[in-house]
py3Dmol code that shows the C-alpha trace and the ligand (Angstrom):
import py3Dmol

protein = """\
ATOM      1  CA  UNK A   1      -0.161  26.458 -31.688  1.00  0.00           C
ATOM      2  CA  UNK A   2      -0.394  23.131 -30.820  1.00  0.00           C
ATOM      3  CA  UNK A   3      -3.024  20.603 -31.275  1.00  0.00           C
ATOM      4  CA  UNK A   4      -4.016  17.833 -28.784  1.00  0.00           C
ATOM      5  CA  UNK A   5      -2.795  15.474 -31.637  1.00  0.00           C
ATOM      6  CA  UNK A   6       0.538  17.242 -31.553  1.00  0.00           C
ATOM      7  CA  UNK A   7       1.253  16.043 -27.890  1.00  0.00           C
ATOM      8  CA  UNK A   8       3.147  12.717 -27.820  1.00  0.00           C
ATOM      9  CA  UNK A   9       1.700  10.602 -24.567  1.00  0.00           C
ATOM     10  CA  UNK A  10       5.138  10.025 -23.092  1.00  0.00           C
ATOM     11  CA  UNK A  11       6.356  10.712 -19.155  1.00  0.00           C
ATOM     12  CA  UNK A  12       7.603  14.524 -18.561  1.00  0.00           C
ATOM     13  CA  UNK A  13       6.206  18.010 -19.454  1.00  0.00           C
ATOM     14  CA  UNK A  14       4.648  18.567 -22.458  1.00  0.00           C
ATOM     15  CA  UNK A  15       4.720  22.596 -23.257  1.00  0.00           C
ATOM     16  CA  UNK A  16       1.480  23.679 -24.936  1.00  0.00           C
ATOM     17  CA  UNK A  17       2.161  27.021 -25.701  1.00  0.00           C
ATOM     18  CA  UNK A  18       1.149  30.496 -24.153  1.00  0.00           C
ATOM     19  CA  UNK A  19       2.668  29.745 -20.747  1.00  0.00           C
ATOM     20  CA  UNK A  20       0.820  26.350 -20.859  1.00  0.00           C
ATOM     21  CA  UNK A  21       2.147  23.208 -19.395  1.00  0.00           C
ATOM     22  CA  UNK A  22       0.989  19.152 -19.203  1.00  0.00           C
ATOM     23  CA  UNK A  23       3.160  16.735 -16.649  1.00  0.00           C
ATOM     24  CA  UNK A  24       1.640  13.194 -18.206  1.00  0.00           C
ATOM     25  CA  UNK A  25       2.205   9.773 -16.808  1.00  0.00           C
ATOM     26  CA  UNK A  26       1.218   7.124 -19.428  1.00  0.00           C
ATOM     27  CA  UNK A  27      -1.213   4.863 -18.664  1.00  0.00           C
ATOM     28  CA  UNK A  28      -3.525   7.197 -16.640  1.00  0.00           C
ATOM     29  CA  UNK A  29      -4.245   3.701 -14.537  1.00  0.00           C
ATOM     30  CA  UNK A  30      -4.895   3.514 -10.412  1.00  0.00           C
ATOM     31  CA  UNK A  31      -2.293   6.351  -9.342  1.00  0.00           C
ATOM     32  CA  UNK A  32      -0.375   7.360 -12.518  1.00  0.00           C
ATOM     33  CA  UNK A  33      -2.365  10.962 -12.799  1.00  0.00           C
ATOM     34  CA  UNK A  34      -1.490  14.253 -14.824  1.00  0.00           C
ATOM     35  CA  UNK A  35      -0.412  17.347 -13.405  1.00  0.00           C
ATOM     36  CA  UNK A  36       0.299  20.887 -15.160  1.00  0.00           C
ATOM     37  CA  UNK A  37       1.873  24.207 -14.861  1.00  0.00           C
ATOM     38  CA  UNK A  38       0.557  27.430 -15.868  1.00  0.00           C
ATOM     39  CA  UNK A  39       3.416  30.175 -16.096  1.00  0.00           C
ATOM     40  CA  UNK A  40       2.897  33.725 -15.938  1.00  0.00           C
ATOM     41  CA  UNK A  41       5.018  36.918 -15.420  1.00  0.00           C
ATOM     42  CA  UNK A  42       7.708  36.241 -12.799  1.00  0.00           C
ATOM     43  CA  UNK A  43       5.072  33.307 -10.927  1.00  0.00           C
ATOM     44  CA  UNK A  44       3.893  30.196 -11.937  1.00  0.00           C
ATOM     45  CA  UNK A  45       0.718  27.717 -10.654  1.00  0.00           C
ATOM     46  CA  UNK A  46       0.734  24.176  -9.899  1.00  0.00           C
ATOM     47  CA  UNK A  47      -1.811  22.046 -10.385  1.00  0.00           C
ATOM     48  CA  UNK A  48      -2.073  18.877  -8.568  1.00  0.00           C
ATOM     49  CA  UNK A  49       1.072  17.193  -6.977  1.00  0.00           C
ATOM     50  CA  UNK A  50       0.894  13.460  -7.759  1.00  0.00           C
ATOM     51  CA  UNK A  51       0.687   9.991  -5.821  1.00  0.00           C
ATOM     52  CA  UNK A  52       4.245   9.958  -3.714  1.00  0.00           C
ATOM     53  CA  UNK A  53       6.951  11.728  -3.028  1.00  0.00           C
ATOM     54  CA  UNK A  54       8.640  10.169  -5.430  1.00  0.00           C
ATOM     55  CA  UNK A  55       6.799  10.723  -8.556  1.00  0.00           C
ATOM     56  CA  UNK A  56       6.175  14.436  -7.709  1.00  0.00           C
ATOM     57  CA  UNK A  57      10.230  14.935  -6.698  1.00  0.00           C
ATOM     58  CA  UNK A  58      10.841  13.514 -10.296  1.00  0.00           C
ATOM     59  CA  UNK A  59       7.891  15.803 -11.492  1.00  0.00           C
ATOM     60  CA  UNK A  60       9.070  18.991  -9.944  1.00  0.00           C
ATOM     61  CA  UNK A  61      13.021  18.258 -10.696  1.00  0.00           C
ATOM     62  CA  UNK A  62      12.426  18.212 -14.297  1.00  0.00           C
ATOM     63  CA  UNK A  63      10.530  21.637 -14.244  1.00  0.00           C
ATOM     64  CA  UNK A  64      12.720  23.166 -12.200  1.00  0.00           C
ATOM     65  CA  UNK A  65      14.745  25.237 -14.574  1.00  0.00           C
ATOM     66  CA  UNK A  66      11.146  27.055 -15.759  1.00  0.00           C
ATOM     67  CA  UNK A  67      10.057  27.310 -11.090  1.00  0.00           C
ATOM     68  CA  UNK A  68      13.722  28.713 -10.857  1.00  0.00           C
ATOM     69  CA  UNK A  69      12.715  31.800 -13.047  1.00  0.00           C
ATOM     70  CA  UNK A  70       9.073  31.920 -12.439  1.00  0.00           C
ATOM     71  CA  UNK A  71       8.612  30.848  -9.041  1.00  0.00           C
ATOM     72  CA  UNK A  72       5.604  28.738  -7.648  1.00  0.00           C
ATOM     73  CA  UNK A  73       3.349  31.103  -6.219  1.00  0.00           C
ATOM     74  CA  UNK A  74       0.238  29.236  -5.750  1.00  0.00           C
ATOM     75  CA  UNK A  75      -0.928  25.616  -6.182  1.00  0.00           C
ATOM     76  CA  UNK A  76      -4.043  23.907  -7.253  1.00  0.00           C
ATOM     77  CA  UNK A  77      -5.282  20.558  -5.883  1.00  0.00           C
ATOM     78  CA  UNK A  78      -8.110  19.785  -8.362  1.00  0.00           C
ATOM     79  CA  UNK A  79      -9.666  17.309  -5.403  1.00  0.00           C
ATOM     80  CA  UNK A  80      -8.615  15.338  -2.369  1.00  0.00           C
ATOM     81  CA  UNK A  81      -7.844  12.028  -3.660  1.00  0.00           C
ATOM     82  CA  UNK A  82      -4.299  11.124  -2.848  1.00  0.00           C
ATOM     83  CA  UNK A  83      -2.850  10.681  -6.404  1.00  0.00           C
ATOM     84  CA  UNK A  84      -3.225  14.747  -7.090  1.00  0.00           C
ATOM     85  CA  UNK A  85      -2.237  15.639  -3.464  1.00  0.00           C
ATOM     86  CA  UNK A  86       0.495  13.482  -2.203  1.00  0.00           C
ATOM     87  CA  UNK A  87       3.042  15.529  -2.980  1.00  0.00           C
ATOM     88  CA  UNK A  88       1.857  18.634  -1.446  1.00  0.00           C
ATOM     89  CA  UNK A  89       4.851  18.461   0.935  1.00  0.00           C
ATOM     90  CA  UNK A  90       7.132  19.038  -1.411  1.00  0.00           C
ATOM     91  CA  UNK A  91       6.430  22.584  -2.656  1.00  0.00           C
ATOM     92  CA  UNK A  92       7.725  25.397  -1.031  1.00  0.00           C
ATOM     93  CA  UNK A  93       6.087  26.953   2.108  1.00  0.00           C
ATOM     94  CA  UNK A  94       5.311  30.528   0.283  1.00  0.00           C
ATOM     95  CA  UNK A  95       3.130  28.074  -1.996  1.00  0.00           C
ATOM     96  CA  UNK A  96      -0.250  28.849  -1.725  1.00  0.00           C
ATOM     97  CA  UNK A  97      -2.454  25.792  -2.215  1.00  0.00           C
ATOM     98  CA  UNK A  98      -6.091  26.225  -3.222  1.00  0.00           C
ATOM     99  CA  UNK A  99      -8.615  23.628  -3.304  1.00  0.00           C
ATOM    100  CA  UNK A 100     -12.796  24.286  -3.142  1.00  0.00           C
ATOM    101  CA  UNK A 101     -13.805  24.063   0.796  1.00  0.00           C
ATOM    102  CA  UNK A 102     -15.889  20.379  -0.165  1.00  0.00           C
ATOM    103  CA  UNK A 103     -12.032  19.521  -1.760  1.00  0.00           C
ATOM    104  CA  UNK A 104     -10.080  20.310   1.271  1.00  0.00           C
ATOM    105  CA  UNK A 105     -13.610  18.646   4.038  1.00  0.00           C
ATOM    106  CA  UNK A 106     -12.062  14.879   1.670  1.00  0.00           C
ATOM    107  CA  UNK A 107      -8.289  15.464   2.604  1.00  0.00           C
ATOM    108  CA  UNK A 108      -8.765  13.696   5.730  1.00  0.00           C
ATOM    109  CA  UNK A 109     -10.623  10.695   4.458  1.00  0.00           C
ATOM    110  CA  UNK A 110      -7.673   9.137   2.834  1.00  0.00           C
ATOM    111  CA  UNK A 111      -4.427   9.694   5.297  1.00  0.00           C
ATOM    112  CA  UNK A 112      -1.232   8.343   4.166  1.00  0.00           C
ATOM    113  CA  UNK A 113      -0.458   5.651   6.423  1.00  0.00           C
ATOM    114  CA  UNK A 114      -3.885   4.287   5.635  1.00  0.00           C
ATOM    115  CA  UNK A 115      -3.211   4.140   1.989  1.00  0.00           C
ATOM    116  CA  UNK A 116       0.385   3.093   3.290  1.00  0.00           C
ATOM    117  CA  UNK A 117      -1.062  -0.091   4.911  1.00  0.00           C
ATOM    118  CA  UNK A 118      -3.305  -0.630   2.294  1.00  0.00           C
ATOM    119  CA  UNK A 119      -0.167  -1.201  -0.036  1.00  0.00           C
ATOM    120  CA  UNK A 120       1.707  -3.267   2.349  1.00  0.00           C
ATOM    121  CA  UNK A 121      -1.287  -5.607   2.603  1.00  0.00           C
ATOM    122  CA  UNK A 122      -0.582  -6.429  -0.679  1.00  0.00           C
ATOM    123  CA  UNK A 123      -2.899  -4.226  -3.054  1.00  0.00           C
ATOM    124  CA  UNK A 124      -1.460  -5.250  -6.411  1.00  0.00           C
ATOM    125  CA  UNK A 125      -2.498  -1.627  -7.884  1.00  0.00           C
ATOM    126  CA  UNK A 126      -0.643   0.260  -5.323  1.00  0.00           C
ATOM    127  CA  UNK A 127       2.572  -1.845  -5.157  1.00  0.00           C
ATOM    128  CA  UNK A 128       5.026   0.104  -7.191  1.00  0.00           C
ATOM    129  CA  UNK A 129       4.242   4.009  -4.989  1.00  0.00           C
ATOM    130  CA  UNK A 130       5.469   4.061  -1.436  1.00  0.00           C
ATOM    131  CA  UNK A 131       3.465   6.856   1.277  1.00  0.00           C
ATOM    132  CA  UNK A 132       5.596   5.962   4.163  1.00  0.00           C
ATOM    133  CA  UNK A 133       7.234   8.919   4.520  1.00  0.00           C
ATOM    134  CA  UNK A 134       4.052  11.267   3.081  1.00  0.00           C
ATOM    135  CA  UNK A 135       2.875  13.895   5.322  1.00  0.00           C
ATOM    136  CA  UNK A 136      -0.174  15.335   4.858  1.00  0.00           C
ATOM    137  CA  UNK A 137      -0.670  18.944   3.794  1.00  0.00           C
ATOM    138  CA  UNK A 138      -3.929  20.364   3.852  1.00  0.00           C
ATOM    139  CA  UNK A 139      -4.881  23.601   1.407  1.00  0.00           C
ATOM    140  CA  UNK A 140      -3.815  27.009   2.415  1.00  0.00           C
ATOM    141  CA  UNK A 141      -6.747  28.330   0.743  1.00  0.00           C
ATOM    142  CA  UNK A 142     -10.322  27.540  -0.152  1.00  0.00           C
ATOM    143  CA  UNK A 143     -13.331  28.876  -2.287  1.00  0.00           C
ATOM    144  CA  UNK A 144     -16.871  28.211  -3.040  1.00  0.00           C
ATOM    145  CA  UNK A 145     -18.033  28.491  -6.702  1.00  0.00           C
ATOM    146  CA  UNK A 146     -15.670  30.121  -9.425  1.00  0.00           C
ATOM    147  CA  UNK A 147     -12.635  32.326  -7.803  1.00  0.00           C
ATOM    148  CA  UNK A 148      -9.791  33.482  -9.629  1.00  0.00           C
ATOM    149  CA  UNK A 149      -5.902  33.494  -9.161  1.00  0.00           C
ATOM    150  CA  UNK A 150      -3.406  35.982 -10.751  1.00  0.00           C
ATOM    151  CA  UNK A 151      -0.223  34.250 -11.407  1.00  0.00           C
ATOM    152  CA  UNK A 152       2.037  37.193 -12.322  1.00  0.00           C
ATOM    153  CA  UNK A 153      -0.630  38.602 -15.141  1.00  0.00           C
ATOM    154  CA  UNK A 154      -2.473  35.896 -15.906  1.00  0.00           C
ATOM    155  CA  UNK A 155      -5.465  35.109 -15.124  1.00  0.00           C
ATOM    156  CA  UNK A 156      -6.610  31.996 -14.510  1.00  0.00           C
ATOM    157  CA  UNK A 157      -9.963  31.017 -13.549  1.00  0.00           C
ATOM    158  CA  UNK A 158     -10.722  28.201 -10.454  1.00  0.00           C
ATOM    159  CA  UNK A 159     -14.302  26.624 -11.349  1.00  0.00           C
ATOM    160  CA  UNK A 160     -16.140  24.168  -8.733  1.00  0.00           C
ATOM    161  CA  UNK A 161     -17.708  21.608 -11.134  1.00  0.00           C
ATOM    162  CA  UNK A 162     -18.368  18.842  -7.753  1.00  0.00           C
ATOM    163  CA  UNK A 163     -19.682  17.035  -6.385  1.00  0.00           C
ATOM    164  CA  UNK A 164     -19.022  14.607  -9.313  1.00  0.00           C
ATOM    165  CA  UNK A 165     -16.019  12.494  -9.275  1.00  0.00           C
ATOM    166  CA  UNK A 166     -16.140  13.382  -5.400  1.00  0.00           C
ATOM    167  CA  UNK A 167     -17.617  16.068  -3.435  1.00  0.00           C
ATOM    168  CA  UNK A 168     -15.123  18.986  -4.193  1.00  0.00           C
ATOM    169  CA  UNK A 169     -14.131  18.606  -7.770  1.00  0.00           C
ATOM    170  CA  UNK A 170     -12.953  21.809  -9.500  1.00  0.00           C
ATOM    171  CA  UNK A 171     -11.112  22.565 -13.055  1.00  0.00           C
ATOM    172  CA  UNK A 172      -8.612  24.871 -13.896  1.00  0.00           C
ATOM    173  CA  UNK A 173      -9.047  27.388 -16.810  1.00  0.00           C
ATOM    174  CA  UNK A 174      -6.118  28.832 -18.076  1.00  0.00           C
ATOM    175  CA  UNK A 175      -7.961  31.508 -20.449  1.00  0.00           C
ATOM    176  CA  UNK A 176      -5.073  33.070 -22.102  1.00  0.00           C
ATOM    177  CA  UNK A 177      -3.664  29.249 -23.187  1.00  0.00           C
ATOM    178  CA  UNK A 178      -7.137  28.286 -23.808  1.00  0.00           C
ATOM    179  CA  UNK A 179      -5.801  25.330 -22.002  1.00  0.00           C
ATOM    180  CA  UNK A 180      -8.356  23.533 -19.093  1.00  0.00           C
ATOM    181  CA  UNK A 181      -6.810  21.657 -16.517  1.00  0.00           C
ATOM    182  CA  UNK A 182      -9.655  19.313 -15.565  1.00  0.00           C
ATOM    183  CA  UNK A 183      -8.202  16.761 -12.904  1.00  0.00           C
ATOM    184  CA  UNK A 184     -10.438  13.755 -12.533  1.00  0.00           C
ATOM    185  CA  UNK A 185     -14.012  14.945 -14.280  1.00  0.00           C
ATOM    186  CA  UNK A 186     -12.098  14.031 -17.236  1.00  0.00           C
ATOM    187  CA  UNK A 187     -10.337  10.661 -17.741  1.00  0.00           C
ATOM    188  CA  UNK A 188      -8.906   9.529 -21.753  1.00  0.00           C
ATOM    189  CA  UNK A 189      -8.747   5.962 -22.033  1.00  0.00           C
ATOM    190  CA  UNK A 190      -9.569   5.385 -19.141  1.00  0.00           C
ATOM    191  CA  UNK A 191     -12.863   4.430 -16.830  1.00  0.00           C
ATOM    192  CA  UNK A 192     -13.502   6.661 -14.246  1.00  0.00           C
ATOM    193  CA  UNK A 193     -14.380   5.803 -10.876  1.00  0.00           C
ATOM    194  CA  UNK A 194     -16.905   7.879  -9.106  1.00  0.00           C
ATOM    195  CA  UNK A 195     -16.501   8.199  -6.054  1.00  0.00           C
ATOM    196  CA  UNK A 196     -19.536  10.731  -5.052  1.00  0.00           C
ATOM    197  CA  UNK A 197     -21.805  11.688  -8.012  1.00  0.00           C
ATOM    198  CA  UNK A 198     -24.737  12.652  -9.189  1.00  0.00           C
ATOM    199  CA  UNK A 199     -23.750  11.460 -12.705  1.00  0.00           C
ATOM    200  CA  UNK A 200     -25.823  14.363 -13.637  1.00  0.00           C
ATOM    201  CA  UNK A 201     -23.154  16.819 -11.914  1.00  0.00           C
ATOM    202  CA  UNK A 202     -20.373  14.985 -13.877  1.00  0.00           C
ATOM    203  CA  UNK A 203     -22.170  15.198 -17.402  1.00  0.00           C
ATOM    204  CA  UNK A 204     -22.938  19.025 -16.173  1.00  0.00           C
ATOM    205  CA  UNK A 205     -19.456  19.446 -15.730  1.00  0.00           C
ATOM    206  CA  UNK A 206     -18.188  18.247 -19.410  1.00  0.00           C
ATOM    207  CA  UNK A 207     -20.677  20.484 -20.666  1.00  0.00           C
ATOM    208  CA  UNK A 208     -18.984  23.094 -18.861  1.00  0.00           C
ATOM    209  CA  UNK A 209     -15.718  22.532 -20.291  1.00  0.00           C
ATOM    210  CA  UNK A 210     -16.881  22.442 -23.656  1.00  0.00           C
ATOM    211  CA  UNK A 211     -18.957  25.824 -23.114  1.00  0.00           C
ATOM    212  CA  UNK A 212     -15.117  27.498 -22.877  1.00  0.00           C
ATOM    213  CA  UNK A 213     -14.050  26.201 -25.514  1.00  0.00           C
ATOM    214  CA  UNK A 214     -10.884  25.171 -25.060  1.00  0.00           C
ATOM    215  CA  UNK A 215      -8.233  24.790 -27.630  1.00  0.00           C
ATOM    216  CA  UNK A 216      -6.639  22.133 -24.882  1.00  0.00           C
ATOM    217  CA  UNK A 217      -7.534  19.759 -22.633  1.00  0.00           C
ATOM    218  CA  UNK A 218      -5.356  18.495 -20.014  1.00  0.00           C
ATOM    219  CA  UNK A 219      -7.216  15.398 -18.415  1.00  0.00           C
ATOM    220  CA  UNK A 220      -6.416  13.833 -14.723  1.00  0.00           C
ATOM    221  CA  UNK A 221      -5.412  10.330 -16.277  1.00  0.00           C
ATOM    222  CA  UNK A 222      -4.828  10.104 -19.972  1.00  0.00           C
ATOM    223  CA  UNK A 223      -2.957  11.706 -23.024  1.00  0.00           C
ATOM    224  CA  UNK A 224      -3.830  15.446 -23.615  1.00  0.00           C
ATOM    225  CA  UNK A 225      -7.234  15.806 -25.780  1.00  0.00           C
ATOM    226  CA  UNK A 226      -9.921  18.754 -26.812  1.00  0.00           C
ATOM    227  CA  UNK A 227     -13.274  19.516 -26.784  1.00  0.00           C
ATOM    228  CA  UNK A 228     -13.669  16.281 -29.318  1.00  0.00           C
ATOM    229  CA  UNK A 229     -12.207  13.896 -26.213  1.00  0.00           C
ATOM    230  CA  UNK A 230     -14.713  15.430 -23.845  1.00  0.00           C
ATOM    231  CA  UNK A 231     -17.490  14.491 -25.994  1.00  0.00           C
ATOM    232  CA  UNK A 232     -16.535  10.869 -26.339  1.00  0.00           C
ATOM    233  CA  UNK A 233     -16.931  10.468 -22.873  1.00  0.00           C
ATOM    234  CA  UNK A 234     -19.674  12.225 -22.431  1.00  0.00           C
ATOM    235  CA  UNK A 235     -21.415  10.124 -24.646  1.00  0.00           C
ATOM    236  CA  UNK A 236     -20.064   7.068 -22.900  1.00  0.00           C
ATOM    237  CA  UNK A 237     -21.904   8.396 -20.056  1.00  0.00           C
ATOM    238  CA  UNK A 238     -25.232   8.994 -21.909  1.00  0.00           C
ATOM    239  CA  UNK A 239     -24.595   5.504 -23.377  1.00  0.00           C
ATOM    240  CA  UNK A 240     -24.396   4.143 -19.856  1.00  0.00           C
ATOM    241  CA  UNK A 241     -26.703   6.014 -17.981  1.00  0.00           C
ATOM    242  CA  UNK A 242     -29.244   4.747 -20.581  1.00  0.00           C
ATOM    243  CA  UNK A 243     -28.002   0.846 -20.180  1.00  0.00           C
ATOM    244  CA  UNK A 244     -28.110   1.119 -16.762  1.00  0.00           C
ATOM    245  CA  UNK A 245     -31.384   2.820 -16.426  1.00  0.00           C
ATOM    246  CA  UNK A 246     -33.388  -0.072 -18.997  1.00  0.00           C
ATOM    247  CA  UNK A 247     -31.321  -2.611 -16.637  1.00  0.00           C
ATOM    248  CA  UNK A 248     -32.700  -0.975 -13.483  1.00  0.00           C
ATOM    249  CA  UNK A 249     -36.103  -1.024 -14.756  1.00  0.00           C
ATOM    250  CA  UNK A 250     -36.067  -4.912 -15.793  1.00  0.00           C
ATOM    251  CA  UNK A 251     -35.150  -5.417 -12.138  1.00  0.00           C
ATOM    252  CA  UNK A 252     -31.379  -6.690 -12.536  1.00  0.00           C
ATOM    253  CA  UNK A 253     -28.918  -5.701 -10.128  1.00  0.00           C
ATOM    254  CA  UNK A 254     -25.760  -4.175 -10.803  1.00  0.00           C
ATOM    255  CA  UNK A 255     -23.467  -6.789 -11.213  1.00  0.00           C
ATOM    256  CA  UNK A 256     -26.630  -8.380 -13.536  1.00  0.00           C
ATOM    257  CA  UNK A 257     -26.572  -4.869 -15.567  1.00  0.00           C
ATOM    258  CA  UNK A 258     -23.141  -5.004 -15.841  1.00  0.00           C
ATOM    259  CA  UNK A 259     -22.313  -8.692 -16.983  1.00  0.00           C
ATOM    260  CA  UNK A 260     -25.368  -7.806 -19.719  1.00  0.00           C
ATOM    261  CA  UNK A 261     -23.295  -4.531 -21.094  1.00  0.00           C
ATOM    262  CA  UNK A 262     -20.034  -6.614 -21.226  1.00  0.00           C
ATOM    263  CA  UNK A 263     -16.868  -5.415 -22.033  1.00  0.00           C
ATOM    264  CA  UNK A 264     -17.415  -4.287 -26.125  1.00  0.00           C
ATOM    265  CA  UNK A 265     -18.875  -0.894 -25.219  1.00  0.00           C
ATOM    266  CA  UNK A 266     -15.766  -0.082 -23.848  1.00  0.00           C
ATOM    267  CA  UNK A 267     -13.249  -1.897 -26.254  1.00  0.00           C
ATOM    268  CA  UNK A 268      -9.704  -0.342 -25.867  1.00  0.00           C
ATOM    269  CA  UNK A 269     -10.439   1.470 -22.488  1.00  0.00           C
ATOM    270  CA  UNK A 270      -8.303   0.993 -19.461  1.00  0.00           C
ATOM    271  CA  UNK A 271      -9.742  -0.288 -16.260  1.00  0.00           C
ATOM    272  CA  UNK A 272     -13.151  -0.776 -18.244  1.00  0.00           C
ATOM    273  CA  UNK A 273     -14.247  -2.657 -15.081  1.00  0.00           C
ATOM    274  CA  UNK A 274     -15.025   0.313 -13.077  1.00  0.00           C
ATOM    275  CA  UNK A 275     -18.218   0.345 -15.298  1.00  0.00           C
ATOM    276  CA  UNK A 276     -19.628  -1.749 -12.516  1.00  0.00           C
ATOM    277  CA  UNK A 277     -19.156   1.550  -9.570  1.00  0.00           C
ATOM    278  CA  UNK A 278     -20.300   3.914 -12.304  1.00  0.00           C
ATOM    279  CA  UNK A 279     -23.562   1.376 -13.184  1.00  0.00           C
ATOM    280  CA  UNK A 280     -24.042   1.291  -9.144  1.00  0.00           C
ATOM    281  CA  UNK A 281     -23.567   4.463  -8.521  1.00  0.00           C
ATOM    282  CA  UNK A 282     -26.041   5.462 -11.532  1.00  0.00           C
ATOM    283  CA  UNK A 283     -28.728   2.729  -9.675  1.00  0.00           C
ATOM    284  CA  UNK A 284     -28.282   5.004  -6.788  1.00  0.00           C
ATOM    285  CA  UNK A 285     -29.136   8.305  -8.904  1.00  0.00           C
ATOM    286  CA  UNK A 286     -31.930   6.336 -10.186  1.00  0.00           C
ATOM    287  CA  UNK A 287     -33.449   5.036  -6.630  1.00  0.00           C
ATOM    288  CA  UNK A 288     -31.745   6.600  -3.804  1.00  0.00           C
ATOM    289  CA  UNK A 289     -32.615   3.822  -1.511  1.00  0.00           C
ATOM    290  CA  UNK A 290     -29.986   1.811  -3.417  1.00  0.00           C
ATOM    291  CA  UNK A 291     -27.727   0.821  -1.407  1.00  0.00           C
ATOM    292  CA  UNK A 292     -23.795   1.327  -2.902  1.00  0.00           C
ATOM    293  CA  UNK A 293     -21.486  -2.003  -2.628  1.00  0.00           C
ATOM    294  CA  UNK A 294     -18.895  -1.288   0.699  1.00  0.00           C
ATOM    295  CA  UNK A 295     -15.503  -1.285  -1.032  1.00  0.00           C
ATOM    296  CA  UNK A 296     -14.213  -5.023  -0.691  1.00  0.00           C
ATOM    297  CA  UNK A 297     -17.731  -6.180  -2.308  1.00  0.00           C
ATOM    298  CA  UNK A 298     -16.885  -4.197  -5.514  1.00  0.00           C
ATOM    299  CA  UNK A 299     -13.130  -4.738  -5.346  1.00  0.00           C
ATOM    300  CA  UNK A 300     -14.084  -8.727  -5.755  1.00  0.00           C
ATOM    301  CA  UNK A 301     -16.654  -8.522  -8.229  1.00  0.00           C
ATOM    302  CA  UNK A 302     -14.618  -5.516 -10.073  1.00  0.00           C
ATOM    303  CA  UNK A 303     -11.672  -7.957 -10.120  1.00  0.00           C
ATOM    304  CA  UNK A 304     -13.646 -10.729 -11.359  1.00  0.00           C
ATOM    305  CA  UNK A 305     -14.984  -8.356 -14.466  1.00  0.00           C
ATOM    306  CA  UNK A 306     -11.326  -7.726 -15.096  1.00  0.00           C
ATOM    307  CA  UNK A 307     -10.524 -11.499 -15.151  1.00  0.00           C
ATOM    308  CA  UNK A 308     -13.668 -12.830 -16.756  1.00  0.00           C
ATOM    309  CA  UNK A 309     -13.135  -9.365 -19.680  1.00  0.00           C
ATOM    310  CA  UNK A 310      -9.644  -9.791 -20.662  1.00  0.00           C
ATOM    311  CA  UNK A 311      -9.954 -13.665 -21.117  1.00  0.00           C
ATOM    312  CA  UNK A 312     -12.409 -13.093 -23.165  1.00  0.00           C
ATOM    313  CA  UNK A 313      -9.762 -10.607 -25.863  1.00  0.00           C
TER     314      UNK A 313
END
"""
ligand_1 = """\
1
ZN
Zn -6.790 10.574 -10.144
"""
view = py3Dmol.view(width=600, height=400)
view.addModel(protein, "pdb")
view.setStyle({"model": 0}, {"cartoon": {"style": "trace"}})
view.addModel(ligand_1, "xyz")
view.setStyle({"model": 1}, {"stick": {}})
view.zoomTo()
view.show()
């Protein structure tokens, strides 16, 4: 049996025992995301495809000794945003991909030669991926609520958890491993962004997770963890929902709350900027006539943060 400590945070496929599989992509940053493989008898399940064509090519080539004998029967896509979905192209046509019906309503709001001209504009984060030649494919299959999926004999339990990170977030629970595939309601060493909220759903969610008990925890960005990683950043959340709401009631404004906070609270975390969408987004929970900064307002002052935080180291 092996413990989250056990599994080294390099590039590839980590097995985790019982049929259980992790596909990690050190740092966890904008776009490098996790992916993982539950095997069964004589089928196997995806879950989520990657950023571009690319990564998930490399992704599926190196499993494909393990797909060759247990063939990918079904597919997971954990939510719409394009770094878990990009590759959906590239699995076979007797694939069956699931998502939750909110999941699959988000597919459309980030096509590929958007994101494509995004890059080409000059987006430092998405330089190094290339969607020119992505093609969207939608989910085969949806559900509402918890549904489960028989690969071969093994169970393995689809659990709606959204809206959170966005509006159709699920997790994957691969009993049998005790392994939970979480996608992007988890993140290790990394801010989040949230996209949708209530932060409430999102702290609902880890709660969730940790109610199975899992032995394993496979994150969307970030080295594998357990119950003990879930916790931390759950009680980052607490910690910020708390600093943001004393913020909000001294009448400071995000950016205010945020510069106040600073950087230590997240010392050692990744993109620790994005505390600035999660301290809007919480201003919104708290007062739903805030109004949520439009995209290049946040990119600039998020930017800014990033400048102003790691001068400061
Ligand atoms: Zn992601």
């Amino acid at each position: 049996m092996r413990a989250a400590s056990d599994v080294p945070f390099t590039i590839g496929w980590h097995e985790l025992g019982d049929g259980a599989w992790a596909y990690l992509q050190p740092d966890g940053v904008v776009g490098l995301s996790n992916a993982g493989l539950v095997v069964g008898d004589g089928a196997s399940l995806l879950i989520d495809t990657l950023f571009d064509l690319k990564l998930a090519e490399a992704m599926l080539d190196a499993i494909s000794p393990i797909l060759d004998e247990y063939p990918l029967t079904a597919a997971v896509n954990t939510h719409a945003n394009p770094d878990h979905t990009f590759g959906n192209q590239l699995l076979p046509a007797t694939t069956e991909i699931w998502s939750s019906q909110a999941g699959a309503g988000e597919f459309d709001d980030y096509p590929p030669e958007v994101m494509e001209a995004m890059r080409l504009q000059g987006m430092p984060t998405l330089h190094s991926f290339n969607f020119a030649e992505v093609v969207l494919r939608r989910p085969d299959r949806t559900f509402h609520g918890v549904t489960q999926i028989d690969v071969g004999d093994t169970p393995v339990e689809l659990i709606e958890v959204g809206p959170a990170h966005t509006k159709g977030d699920v997790i994957v629970y691969a009993g049998d491993a005790g392994v939970v595939y979480t996608g992007d309601i988890l993140f290790i060493g990394v801010l989040p962004m949230m996209w949708e909220g209530p932060l409430r759903n999102w702290i609902a969610a880890l709660h969730r997770i940790i109610a199975l008990k899992p032995r394993l925890v496979v994150p969307g960005h970030g080295p594998v963890t357990d119950t003990v990683g879930v916790r931390s950043v759950l009680n980052m959340f607490y910690f910020l929902r708390d600093a943001a709401e004393l913020r909000h009631s001294r009448g400071m404004s995000a950016v205010q709350a945020v510069e106040d906070i600073g950087p230590e609270p997240f010392d050692g975390m990744l993109e620790s900027e994005r505390v600035l969408n999660l301290v809007d987004m919480i201003y919104r929970d708290i007062d739903p006539a805030h109004t949520i900064m439009d995209h290049p307002e946040a990119n600039a002052n998020m930017s800014r943060l990033a400048d102003l935080w790691t001068s400061k180291v």
